[in-house]
Every structure is written in structure tokens, then in C-alpha cells.
C-alpha positions in Angstrom: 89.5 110.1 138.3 90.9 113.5 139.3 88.5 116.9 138.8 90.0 118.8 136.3 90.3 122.8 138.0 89.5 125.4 135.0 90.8 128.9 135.8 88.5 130.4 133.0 85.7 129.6 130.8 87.5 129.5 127.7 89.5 126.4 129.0 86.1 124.7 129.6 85.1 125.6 125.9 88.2 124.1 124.6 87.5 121.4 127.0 84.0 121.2 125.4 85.2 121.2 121.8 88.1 118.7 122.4 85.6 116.1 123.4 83.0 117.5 120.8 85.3 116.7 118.1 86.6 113.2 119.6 83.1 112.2 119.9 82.2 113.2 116.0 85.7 111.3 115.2 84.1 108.2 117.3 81.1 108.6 115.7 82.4 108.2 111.9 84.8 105.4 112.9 81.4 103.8 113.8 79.9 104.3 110.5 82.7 103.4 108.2 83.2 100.1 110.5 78.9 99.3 109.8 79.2 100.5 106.4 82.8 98.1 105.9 80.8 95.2 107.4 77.7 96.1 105.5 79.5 95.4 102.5 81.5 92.5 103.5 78.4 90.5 103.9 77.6 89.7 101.2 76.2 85.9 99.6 79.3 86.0 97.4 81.9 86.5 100.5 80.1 84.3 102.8 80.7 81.8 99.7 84.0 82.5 99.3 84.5 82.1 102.7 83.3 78.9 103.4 84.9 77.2 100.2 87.8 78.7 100.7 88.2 77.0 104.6 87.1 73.8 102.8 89.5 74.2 100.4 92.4 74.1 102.5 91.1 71.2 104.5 90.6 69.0 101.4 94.0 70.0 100.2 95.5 69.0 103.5 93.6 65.4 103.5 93.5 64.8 99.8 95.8 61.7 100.4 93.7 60.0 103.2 90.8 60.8 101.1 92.5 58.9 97.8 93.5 56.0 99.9 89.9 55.6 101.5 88.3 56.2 97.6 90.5 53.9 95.6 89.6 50.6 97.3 85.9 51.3 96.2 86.9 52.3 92.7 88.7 48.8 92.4 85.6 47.1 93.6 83.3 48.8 91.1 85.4 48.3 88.5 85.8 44.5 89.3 82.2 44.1 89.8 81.4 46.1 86.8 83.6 43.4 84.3 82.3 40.6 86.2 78.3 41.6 85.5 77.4 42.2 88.8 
């Protein structure tokens, strides 16, 4: 990285401030991020966001599911009349 050559102390100040204020802006970006996260976990969005990934999943497999449930039900229900 190249030294930066100040003909005055006023540039430097400037300097100073720039870097002042970008570190303040850094700083809040920070906090808002923590306090953003802070309130995103939560037990009702870590909830929401496991049944909602199961959701999809069962939605996408709800056939193979029905196909491996039915033959059961048919066996219980033909048990069941027979007194078993």
C-alpha cells in the first residue's frame, strides 16, 4: 500500500474525520446486523423454520408416502373385520 504525502495538517484532519466517520458508519452497521439477528431468533422463527423445510419435503414425497401407507391401512382394515 502506497504512503499517502499530506502537504498540510488540515488534509490529515480530513483524513482523520473521513475514517472517523466510516468507522462510526461500520460500527452501526454492526449493531443493527446483532440487533436484526437478535430478533430473528426467536422460538417462533426457529419453528417456523424447521416446519416450513419439512413442509416442502413432505409435499414433494406425499405420493411415495401414500403408496408406502396404504398397503398397511388395507391390512388393518382386513384384520380388523376378520377379529384379529
Amino acid at each position: 500500500m502506497e504512503k499517502k504525502k499530506y502537504s498540510s495538517y488540515a488534509e490529515i484532519d480530513r483524513d482523520l474525520e473521513i475514517l472517523k466517520l466510516e468507522k462510526d458508519i461500520n460500527y452501526q452497521k454492526l449493531v443493527l446486523s446483532f440487533q436484526k439477528t437478535k430478533e430473528s431468533i426467536t422460538p417462533q422463527n426457529i419453528v417456523n423454520g424447521f416446519v416450513s423445510s419439512y413442509t416442502g419435503y413432505v409435499k414433494n414425497s406425499f405420493p411415495e408416502i401414500l403408496q408406502s401407507i396404504i398397503p398397511f391401512v388395507i391390512n388393518w382394515f382386513i384384520n380388523k373385520k376378520r377379529g384379529s
